[in-house]
C-alpha positions in Angstrom: 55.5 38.4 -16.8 52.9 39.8 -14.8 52.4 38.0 -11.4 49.2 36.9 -9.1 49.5 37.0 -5.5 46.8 34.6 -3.5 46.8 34.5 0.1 44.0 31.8 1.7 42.8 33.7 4.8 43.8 31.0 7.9 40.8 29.5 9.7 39.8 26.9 12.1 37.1 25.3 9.9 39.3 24.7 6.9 42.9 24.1 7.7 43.0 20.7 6.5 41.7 21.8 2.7 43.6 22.8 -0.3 42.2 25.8 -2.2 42.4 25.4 -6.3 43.1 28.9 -8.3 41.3 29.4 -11.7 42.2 32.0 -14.1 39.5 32.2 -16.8 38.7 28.3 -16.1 42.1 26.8 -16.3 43.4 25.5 -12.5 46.7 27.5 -12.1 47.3 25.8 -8.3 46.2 25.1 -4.9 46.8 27.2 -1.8 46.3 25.6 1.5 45.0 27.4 5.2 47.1 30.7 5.8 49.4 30.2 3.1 50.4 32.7 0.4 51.4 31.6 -3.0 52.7 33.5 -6.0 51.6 32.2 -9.9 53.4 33.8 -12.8 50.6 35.1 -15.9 51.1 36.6 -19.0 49.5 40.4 -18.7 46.0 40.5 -19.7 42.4 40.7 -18.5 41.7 37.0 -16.0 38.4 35.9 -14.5 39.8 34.2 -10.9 37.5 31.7 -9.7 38.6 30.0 -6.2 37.0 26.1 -5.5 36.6 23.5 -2.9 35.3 20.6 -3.8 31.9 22.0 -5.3 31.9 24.8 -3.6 33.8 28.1 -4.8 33.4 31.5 -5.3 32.2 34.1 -7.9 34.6 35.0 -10.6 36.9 38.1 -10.0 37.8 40.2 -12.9 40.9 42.0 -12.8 44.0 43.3 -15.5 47.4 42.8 -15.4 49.9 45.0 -16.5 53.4 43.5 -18.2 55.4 43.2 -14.7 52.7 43.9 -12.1 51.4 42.1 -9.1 48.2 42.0 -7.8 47.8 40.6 -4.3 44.1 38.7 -3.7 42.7 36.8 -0.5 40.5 34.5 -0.2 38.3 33.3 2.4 34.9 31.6 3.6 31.9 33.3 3.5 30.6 36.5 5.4 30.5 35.4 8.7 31.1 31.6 8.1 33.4 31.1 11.1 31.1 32.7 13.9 28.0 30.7 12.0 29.9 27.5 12.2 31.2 28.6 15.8 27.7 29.4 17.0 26.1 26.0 15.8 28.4 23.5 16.6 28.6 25.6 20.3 24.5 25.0 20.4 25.4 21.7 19.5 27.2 20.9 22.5 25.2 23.2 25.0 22.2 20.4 23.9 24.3 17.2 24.4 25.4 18.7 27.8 21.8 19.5 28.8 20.1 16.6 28.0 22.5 14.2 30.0 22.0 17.1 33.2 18.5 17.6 32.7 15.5 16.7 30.5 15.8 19.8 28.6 15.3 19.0 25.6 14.6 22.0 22.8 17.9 23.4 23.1 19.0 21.9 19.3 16.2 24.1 18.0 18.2 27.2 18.2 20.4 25.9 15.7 17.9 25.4 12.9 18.4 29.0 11.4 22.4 28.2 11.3 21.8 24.7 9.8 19.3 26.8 6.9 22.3 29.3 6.6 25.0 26.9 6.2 22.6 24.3 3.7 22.7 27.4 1.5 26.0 28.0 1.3 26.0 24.1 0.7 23.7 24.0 -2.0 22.3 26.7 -3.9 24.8 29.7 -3.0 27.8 26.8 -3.3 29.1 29.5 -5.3 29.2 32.3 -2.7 30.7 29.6 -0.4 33.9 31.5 -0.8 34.9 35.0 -0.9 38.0 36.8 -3.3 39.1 40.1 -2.4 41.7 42.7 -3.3 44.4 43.4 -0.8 44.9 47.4 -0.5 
C-alpha cells in the first residue's frame, strides 16, 4: 500500500479551518493548520484536489508506486498572507486616523488588495489554494 503524505502549511489566517483531501474526487480526510497527516492508497495514478468551503485548489497529478510515499503541502495562495496582512494593516491605519484627524482617504489604498482577494473569492476560488511537492 502506497502512502500520501499531506502537510497544511501553518498560517495566521487559517488556523481555525480544516482542509479536506481529494484523490480523484473522493474526500480521503481533513488536515487542519500545521498539521501533517498520512492516508494509506492503493498505487496508481490520483488527481489531489485540496478544498475549503468553496474554495480549493487545482488538481495535482501524481503516481504511486506499490510501497511509496509521496510527501505534498498545501497552502494559501501566492502571497495570501502578506495581502491579507497589508489590508487588514490599512484597515486599521484608517480607523486610527480618522479618530486623530480628519484624514479620510486612507481606506483607498486598500482597494487593489480587496480586488486581489474578491478574486481568489470568486472566480480564481479555485487557485485559492496551492499543492506542492516536498523535495
Amino acid at each position: 500500500m502506497a502512502k500520501l503524505k499531506v502537510t497544511l502549511e501553518p498560517e495566521w489566517n487559517k488556523r481555525t479551518k480544516k482542509i479536506d483531501i481529494f484523490t480523484n474526487g473522493q474526500e480521503i480526510g481533513s488536515v487542519y493548520n500545521g498539521e501533517t497527516r498520512e492516508f494509506d492508497v492503493a498505487a496508481g495514478t490520483y488527481k489531489v484536489q485540496a478544498k475549503t468551503g468553496w474554495r480549493g485548489s487545482k488538481e495535482y497529478k501524481l503516481t504511486l508506486a506499490d510501497n511509496e510515499t509521496k510527501a505534498l503541502n498545501v497552502a494559501l495562495f501566492k502571497y495570501g498572507n502578506s495581502i491579507l496582512t497589508i489590508f487588514l494593516l490599512i484597515l486599521v491605519v484608517h480607523f486610527i486616523a480618522l479618530g486623530l484627524s480628519n484624514i479620510k482617504f486612507i481606506v483607498l489604498f486598500t482597494i487593489p488588495f480587496a480586488l486581489i482577494l474578491a478574486y481568489y473569492l470568486t472566480f480564481g476560488k479555485d487557485d485559492y489554494l496551492t499543492i506542492k511537492e516536498k523535495e
